[in-house]
VEXSEKOL-727136 format. One record per residue: residue number from 0; x, z, y of N, C-alpha, C, O in turn; residue in three letters. Coordinates in nm, 4 decimals. Example, Ala and Ser with C-alpha at 12.3 -4.5 7.8 and 13.67 -1.06 7.14 Angstrom:
<nodes>
 seq    neast      nup   nnorth   caeast     caup  canorth    ceast      cup   cnorth    oeast      oup   onorth type
   0   1.3190   0.7800  -0.5690   1.2300   0.7800  -0.4500   1.3200   0.7800  -0.3300   1.4236   0.8465  -0.3319  ala
   1   1.2850   0.7080  -0.2250   1.3670   0.7140  -0.1060   1.2900   0.7870   0.0030   1.3409   0.8039   0.1138  ser
</nodes>
This chain:
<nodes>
 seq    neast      nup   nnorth   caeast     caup  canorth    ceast      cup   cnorth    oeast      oup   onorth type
   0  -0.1885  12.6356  -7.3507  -0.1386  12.5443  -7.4507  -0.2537  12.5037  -7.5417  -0.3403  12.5775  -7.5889  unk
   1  -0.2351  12.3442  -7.5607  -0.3533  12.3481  -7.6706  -0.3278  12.1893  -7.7178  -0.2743  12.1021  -7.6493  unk
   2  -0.3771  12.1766  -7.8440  -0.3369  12.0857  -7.9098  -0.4884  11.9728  -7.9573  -0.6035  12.0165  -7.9608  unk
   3  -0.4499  11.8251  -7.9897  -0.5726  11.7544  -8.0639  -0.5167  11.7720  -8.1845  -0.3957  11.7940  -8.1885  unk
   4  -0.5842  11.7667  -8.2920  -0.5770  11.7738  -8.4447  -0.6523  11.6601  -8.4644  -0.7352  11.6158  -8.3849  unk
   5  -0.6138  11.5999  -8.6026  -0.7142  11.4829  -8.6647  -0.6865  11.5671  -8.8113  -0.5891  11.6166  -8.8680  unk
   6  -0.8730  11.5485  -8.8440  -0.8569  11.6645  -8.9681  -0.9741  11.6101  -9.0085  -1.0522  11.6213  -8.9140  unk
   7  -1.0436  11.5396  -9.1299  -1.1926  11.4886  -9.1922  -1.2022  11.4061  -9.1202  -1.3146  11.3938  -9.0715  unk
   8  -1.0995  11.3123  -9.0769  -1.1919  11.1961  -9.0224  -1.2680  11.2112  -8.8357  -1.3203  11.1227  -8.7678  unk
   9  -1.2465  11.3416  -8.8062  -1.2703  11.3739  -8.6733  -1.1645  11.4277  -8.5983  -1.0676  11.4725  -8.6596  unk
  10  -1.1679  11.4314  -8.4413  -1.0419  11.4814  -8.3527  -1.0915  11.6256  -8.3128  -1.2053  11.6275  -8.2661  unk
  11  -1.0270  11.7461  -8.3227  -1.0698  11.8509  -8.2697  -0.9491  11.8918  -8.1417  -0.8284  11.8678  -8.1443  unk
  12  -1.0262  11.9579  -8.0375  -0.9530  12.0016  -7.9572  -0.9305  12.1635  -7.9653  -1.0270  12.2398  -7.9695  unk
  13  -0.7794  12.2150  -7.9672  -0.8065  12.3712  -8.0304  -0.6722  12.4386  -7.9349  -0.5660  12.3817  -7.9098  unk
  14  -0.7149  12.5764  -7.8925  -0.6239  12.6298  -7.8514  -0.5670  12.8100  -7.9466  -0.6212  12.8327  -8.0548  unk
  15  -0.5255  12.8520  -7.9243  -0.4578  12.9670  -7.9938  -0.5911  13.0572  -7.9469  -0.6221  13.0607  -7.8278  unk
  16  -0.6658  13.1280  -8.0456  -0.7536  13.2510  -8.0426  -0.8902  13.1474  -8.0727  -0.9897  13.2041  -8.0275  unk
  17  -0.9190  13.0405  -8.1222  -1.0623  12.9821  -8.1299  -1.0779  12.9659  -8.2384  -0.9916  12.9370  -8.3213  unk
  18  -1.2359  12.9884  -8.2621  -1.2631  12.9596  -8.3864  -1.3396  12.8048  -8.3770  -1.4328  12.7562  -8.3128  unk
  19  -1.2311  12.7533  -8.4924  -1.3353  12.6105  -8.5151  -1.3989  12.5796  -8.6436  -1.3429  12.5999  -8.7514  unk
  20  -1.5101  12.5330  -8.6317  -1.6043  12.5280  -8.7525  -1.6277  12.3521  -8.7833  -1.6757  12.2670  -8.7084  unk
  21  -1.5667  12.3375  -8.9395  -1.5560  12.2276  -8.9713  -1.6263  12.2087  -9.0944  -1.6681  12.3045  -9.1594  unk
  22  -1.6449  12.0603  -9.1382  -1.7197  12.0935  -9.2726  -1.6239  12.1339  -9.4237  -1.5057  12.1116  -9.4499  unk
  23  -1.6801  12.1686  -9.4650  -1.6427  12.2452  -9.5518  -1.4979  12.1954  -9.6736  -1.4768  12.0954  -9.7422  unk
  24  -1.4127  12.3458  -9.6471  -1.2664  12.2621  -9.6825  -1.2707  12.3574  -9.8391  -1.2788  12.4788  -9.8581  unk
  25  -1.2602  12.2254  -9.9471  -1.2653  12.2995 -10.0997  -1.1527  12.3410 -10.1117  -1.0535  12.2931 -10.0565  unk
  26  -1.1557  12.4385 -10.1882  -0.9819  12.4500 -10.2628  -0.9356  12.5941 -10.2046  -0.8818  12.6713 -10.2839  unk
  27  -0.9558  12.6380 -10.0558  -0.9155  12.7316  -9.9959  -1.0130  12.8678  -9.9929  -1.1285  12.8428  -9.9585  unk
  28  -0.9802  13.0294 -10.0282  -1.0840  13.0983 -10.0057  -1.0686  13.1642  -9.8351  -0.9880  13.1256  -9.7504  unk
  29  -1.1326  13.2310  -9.8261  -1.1539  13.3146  -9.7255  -1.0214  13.3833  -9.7249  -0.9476  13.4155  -9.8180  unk
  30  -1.0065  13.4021  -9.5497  -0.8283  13.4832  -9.5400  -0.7408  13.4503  -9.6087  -0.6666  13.5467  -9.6276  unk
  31  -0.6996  13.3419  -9.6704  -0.6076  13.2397  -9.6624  -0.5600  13.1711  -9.5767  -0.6575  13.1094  -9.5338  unk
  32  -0.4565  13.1331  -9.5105  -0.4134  13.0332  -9.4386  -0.3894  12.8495  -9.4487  -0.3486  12.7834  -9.5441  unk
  33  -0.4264  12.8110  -9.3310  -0.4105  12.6515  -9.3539  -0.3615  12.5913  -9.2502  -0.3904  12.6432  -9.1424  unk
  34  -0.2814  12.4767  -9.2474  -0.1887  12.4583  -9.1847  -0.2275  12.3268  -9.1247  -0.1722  12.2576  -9.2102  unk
  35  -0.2767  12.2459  -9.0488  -0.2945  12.1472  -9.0050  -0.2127  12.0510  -8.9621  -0.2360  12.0514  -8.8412  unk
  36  -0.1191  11.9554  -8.9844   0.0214  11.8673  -9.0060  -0.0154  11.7638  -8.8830   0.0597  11.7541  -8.7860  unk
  37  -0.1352  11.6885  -8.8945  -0.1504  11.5800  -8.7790  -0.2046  11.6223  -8.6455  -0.3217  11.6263  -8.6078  unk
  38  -0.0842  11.6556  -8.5771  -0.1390  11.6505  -8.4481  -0.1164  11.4942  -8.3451  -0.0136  11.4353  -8.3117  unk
  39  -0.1988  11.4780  -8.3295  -0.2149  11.3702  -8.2164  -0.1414  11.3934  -8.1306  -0.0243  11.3555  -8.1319  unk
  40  -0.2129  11.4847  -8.0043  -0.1540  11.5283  -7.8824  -0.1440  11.6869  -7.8533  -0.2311  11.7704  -7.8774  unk
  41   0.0023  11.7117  -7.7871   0.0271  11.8837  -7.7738   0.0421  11.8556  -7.6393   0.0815  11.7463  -7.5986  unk
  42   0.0107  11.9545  -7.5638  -0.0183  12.0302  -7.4056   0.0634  12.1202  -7.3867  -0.0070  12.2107  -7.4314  unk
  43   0.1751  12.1812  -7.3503   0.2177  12.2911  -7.3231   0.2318  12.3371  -7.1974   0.1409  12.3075  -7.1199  unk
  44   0.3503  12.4223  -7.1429   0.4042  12.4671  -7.0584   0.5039  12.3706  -7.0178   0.5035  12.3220  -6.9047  unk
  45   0.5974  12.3386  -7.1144   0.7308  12.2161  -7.1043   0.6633  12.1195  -7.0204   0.7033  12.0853  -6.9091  unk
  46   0.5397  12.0689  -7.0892   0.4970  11.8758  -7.0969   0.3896  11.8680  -7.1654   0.3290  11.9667  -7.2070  unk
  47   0.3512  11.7344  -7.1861   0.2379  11.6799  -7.2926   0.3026  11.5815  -7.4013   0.3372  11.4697  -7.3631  unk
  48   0.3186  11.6148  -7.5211   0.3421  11.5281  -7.6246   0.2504  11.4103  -7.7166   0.1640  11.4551  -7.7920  unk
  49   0.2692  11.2740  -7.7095   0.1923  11.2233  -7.7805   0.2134  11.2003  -7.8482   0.3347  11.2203  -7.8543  unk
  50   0.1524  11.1259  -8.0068   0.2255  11.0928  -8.0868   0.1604  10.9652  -8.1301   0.0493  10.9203  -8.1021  unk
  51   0.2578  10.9171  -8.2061   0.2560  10.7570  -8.2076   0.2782  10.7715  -8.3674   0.3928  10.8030  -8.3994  unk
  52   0.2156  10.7591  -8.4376   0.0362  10.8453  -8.4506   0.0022  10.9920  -8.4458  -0.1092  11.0359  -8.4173  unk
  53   0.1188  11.0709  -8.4792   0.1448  11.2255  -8.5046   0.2416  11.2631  -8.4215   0.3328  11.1907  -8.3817  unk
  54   0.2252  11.3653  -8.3966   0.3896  11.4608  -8.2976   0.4435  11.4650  -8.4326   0.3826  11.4705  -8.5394  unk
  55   0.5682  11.4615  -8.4093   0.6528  11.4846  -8.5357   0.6938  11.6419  -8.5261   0.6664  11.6836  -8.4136  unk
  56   0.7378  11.7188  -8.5902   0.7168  11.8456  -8.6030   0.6285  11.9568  -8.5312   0.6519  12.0752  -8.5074  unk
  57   0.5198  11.8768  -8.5058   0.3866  11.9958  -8.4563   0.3209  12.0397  -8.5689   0.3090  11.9787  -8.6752  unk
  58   0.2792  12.1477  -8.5404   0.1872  12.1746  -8.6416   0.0925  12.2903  -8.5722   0.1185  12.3686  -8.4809  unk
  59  -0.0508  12.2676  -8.6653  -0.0958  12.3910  -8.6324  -0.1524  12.5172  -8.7349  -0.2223  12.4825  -8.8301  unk
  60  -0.1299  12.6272  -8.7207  -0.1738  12.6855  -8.8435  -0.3108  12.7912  -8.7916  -0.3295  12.8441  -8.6820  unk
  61  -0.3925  12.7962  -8.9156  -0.5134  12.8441  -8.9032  -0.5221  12.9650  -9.0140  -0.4474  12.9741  -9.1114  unk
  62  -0.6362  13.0633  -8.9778  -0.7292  13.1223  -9.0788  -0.7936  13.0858  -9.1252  -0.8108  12.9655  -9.1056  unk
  63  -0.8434  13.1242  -9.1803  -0.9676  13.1006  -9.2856  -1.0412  13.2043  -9.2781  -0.9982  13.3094  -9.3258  unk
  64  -1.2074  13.1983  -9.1982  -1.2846  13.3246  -9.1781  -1.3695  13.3299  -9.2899  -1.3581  13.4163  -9.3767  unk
  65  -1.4607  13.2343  -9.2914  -1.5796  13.2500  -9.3454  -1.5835  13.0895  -9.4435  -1.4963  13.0073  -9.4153  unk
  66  -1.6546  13.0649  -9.5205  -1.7784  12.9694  -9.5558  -1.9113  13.0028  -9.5647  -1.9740  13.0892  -9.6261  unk
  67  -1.9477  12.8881  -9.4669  -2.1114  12.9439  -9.5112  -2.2069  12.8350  -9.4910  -2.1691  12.7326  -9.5479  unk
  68  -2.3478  12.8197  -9.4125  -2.4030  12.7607  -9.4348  -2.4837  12.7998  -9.2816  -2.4939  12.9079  -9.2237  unk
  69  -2.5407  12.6459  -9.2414  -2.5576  12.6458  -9.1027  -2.6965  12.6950  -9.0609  -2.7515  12.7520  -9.1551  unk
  70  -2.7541  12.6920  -8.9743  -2.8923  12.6623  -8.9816  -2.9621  12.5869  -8.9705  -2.9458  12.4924  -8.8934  unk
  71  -3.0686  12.6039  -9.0475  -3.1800  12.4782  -9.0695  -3.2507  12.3745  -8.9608  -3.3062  12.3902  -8.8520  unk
  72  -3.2224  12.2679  -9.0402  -3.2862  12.1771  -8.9455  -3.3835  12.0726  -8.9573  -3.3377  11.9892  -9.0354  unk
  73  -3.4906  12.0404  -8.9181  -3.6137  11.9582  -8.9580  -3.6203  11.8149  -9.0066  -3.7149  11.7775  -8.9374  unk
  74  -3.6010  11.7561  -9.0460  -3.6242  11.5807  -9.0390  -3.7805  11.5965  -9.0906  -3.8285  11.6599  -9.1846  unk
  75  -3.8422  11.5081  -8.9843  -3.9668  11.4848  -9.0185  -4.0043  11.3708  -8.9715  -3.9888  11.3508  -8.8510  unk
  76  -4.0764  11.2444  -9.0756  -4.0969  11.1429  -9.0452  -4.2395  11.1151  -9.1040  -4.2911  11.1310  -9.2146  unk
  77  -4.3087  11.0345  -8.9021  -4.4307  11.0127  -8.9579  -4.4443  10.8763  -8.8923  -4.3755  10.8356  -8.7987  unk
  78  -4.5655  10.7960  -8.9684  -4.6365  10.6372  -8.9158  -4.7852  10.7028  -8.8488  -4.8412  10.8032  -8.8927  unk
  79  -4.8190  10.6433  -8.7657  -4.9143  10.6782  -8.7284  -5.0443  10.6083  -8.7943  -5.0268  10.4970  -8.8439  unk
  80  -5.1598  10.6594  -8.7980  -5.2573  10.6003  -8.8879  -5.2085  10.5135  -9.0044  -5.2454  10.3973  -8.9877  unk
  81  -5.1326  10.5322  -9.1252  -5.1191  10.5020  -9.2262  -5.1128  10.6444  -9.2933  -5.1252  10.6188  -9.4131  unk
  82  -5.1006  10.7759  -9.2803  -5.1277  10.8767  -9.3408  -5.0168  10.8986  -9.4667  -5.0381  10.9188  -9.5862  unk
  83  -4.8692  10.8846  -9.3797  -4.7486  10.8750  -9.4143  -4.6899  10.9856  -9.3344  -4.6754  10.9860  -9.2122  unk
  84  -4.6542  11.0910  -9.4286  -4.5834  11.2296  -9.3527  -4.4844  11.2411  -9.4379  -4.4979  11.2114  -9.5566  unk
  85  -4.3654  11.2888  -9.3829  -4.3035  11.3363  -9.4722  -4.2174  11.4598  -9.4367  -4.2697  11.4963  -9.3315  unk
  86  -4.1177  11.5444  -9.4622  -4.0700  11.6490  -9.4190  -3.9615  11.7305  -9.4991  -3.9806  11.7972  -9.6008  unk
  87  -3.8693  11.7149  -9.4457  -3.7294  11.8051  -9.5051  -3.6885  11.8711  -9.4588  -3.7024  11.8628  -9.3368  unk
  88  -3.6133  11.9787  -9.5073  -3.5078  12.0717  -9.4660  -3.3643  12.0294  -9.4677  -3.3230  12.0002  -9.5800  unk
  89  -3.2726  12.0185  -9.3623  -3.1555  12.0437  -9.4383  -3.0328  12.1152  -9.3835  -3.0237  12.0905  -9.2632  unk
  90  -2.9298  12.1989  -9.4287  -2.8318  12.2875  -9.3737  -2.7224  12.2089  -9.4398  -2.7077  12.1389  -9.5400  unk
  91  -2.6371  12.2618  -9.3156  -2.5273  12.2358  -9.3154  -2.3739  12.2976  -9.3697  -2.3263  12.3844  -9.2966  unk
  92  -2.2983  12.2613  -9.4851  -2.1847  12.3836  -9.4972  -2.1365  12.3671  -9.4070  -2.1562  12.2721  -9.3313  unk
  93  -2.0426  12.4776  -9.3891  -1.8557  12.4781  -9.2867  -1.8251  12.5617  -9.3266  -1.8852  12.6485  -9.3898  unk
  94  -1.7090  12.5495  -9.2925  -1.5941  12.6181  -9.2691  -1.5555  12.6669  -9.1749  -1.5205  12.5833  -9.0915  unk
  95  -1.5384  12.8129  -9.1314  -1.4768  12.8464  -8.9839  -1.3427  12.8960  -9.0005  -1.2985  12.9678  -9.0901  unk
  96  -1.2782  12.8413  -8.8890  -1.1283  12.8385  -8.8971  -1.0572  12.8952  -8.7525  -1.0643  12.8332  -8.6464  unk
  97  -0.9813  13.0370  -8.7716  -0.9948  13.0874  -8.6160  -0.8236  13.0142  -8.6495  -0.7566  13.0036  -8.7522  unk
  98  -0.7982  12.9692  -8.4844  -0.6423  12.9295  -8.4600  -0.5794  13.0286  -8.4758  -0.6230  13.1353  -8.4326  unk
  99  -0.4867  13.0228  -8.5269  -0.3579  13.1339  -8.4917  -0.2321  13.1464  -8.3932  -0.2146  13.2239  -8.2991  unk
 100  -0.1396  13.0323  -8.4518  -0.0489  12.9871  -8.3749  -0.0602  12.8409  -8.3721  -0.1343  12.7909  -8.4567  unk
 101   0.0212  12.7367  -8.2609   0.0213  12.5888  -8.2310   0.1631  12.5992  -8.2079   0.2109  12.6506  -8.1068  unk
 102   0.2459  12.5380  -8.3253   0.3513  12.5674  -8.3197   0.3784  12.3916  -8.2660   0.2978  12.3016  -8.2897  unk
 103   0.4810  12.3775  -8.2074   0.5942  12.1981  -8.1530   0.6809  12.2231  -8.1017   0.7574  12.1347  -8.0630  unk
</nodes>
């Protein structure tokens, strides 16, 4: 069984026992629960449900593991013979979110 979610503007594909790592959700701490309302499309055993825009009573509910911070990554921009370098760091937050149940 496994469900699409639309959650920030992106589609995740998630089944019961995964952890998914999203960017970072304010408001919620760690080991709290969150409940995800828009599901797109559910997969089961029965059938496949679509929704036109949402399944109407799907839902999916999540944990809340961690927040943290990703690892580092380079941007570095150079011109050649103009003696133009430049160089950043930057990380990423998230949020990791293990599935629990995919309830429809």
């Amino acid at each position: 069984m496994y469900a699409i979610i639309d959650f920030g503007g992106k589609q995740y594909k998630v089944e019961e026992g995964q952890v998914l790592y999203t960017e970072t959700v304010k408001g919620i701490e760690a080991g709290s629960e969150y409940v995800f309302d828009k599901v797109v499309f559910l997969k089961s055993e029965d059938g496949a449900k679509m929704g036109k825009p949402f399944v109407e009573g799907a839902s999916v509910k999540a944990e809340v593991v961690e927040h943290g911070r990703d690892n580092k990554i380079l941007v570095v921009k150079f011109r050649g013979r103009k003696m133009y370098r430049r160089r950043m760091g930057h990380r990423q937050n998230y949020t990791a979110l293990k599935i629990t149940k995919i309830v429809g």
